[in-house]
N, CA, C and O of each residue as an XYZ file, in Angstrom:
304
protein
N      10.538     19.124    -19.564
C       9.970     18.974    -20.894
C       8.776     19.901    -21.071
O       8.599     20.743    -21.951
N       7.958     19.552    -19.998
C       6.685     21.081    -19.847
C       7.295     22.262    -20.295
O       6.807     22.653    -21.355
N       7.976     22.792    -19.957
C       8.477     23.917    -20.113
C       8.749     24.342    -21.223
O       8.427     25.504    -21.472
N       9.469     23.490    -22.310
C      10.181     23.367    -23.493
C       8.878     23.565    -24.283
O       8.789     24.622    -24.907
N       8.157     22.954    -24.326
C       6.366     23.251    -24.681
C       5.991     24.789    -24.503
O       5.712     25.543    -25.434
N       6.022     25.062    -23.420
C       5.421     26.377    -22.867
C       6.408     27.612    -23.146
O       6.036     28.768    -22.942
N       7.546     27.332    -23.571
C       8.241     28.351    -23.714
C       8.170     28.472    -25.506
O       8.185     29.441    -26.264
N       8.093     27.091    -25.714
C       8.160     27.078    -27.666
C       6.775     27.490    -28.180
O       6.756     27.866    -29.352
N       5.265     27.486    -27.312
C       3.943     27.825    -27.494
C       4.179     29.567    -27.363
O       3.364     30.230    -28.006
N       4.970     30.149    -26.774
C       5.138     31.300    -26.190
C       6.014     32.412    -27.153
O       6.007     33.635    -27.301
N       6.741     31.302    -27.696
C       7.824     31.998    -28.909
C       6.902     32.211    -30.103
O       6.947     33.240    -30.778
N       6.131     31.284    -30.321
C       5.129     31.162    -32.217
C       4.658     32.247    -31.524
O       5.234     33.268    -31.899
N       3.643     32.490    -30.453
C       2.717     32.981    -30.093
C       3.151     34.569    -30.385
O       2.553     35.250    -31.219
N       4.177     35.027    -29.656
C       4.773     36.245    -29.201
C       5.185     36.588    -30.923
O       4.837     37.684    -31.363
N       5.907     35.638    -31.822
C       6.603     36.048    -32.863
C       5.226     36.801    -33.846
O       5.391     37.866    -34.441
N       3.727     35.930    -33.872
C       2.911     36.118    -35.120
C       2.538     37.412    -34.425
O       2.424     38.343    -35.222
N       2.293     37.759    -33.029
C       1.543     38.854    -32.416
C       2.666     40.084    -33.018
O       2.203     41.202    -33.242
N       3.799     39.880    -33.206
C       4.769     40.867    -33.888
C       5.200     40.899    -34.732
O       6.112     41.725    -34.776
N       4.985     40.228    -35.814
C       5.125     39.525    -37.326
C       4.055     39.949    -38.177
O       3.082     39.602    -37.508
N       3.583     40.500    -39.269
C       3.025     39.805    -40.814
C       2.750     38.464    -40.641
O       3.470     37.869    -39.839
N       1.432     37.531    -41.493
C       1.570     36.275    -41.039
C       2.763     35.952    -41.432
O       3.606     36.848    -41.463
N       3.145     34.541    -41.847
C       4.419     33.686    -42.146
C       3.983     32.145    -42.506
O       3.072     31.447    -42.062
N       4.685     31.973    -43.184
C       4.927     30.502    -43.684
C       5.629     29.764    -42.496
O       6.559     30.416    -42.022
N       5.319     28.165    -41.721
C       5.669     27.644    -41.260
C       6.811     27.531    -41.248
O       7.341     27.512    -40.137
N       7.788     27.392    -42.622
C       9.010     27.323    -42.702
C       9.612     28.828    -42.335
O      10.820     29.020    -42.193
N       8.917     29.551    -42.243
C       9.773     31.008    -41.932
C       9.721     30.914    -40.149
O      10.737     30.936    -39.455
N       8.621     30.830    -39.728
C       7.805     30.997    -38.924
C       9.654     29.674    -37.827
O      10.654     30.102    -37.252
N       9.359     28.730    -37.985
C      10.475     28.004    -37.790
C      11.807     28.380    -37.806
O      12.601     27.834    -37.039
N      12.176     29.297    -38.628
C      13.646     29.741    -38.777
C      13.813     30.775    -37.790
O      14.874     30.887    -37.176
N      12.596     31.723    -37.552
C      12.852     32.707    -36.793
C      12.820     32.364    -34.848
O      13.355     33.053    -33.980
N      12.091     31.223    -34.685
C      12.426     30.613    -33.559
C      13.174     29.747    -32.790
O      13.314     29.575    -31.579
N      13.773     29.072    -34.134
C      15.155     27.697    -34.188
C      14.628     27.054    -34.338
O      15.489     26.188    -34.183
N      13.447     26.303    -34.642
C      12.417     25.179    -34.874
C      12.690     24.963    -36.317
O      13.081     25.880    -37.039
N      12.429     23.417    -36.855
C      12.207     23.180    -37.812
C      11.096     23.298    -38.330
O      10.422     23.635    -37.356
N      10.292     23.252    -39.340
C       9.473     23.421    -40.442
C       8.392     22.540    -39.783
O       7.377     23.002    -39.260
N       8.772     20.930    -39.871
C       7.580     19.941    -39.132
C       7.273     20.547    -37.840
O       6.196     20.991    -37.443
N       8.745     20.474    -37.075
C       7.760     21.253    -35.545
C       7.083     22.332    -35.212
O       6.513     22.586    -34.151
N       7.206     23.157    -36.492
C       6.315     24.743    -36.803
C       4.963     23.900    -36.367
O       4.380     23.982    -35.286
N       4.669     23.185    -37.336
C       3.455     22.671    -38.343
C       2.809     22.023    -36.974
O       1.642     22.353    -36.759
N       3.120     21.583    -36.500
C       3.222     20.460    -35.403
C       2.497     21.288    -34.149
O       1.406     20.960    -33.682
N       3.223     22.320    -33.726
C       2.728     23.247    -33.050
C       1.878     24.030    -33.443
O       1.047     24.438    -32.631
N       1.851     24.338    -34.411
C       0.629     25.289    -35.022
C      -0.577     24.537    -34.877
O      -1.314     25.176    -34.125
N      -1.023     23.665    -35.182
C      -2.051     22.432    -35.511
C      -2.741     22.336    -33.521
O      -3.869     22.470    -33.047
N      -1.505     22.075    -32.952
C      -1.914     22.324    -30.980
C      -2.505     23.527    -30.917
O      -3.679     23.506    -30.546
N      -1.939     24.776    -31.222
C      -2.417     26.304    -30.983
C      -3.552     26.653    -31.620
O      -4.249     27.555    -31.155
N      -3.946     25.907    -32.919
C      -5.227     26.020    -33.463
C      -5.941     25.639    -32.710
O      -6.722     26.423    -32.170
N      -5.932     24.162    -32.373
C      -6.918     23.116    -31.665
C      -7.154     24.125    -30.465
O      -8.355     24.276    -30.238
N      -6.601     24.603    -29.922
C      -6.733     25.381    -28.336
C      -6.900     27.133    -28.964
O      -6.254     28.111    -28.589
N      -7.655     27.090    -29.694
C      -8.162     28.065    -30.129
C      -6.764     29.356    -30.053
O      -7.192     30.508    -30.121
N      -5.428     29.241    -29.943
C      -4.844     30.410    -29.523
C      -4.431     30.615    -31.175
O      -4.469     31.840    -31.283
N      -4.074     30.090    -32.461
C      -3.918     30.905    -33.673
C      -5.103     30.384    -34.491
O      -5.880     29.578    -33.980
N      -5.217     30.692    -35.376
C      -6.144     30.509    -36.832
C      -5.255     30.684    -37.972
O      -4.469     31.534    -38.390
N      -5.820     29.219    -38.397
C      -4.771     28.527    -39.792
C      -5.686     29.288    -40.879
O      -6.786     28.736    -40.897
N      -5.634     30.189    -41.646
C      -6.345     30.849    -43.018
C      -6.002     30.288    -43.923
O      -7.022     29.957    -44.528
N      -5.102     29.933    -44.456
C      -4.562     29.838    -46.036
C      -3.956     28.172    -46.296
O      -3.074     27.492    -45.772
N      -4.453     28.067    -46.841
C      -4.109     26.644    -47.686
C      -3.622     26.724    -48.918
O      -4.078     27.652    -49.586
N      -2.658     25.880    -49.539
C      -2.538     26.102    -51.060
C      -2.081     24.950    -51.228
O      -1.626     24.105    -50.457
N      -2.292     25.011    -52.623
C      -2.220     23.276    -53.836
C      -0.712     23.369    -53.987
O      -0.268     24.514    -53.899
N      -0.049     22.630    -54.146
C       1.150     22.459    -54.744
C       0.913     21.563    -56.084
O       0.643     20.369    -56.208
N       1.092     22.475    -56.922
C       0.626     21.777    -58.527
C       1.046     20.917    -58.692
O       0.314     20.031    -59.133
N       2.626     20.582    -58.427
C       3.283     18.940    -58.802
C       2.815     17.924    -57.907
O       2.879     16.737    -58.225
N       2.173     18.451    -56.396
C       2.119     17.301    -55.485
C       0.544     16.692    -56.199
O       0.315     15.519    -56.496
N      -0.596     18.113    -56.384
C      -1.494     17.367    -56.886
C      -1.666     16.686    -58.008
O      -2.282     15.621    -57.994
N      -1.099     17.252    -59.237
C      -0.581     16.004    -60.280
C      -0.276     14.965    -59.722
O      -1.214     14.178    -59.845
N       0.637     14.485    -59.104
C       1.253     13.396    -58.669
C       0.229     12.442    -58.484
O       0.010     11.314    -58.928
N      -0.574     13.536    -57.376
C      -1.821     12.280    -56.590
C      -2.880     12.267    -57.919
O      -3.420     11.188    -58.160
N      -3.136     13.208    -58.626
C      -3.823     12.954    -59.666
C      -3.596     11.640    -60.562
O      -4.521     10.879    -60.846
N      -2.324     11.465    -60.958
C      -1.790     10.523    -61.642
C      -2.019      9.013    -60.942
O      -2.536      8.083    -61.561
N      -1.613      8.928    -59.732
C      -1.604      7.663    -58.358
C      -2.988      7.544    -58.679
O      -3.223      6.425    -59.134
N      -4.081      8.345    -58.607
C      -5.408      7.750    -58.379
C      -5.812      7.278    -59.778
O      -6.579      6.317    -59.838
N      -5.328      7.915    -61.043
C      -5.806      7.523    -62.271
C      -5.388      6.179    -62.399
O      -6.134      5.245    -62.691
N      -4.325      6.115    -62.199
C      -3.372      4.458    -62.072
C      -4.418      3.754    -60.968
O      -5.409      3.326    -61.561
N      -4.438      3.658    -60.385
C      -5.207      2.865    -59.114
C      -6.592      2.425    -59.639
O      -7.128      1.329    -59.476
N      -7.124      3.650    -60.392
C      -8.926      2.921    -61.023
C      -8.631      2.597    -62.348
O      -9.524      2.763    -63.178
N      -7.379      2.099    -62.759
C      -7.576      1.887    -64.207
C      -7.207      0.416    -63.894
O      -7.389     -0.358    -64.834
N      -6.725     -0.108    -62.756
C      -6.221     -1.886    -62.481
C      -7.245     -2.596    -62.512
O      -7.158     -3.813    -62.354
């Protein structure tokens, strides 16, 4: 199981050092990983200082959504 770790830390690692950044979901397709286990691993490789997460973005419908949930919630 170690290994499976160390070889999948080794694939993100090796792919961004030869890649443009990438979207998790790309980033995943090009190693056989899914999208969560991109994310999943990325979040370990940050923490251990080996990548840096830059970019964040809003997803307009998700924050509406929560916009809406919280307006509902302080109006009860």
């Amino acid at each position: 199981m170690d290994n499976w770790w160390t070889e999948t830390d080794n694939a993100i690692l090796e792919c961004l050092r030869h890649g443009a950044a990438m979207s998790p979901a790309e980033l995943g397709l090009r190693i056989g990983i899914s999208e969560g286990e991109a994310i999943a691993f990325l979040c370990m490789l940050a923490r251990e200082g080996k990548v840096r997460i830059r970019l964040v973005e809003s997803n307009a419908q998700a924050a509406a959504d929560a916009g809406a949930c919280l307006t509902a919630a302080w109006s009860r």
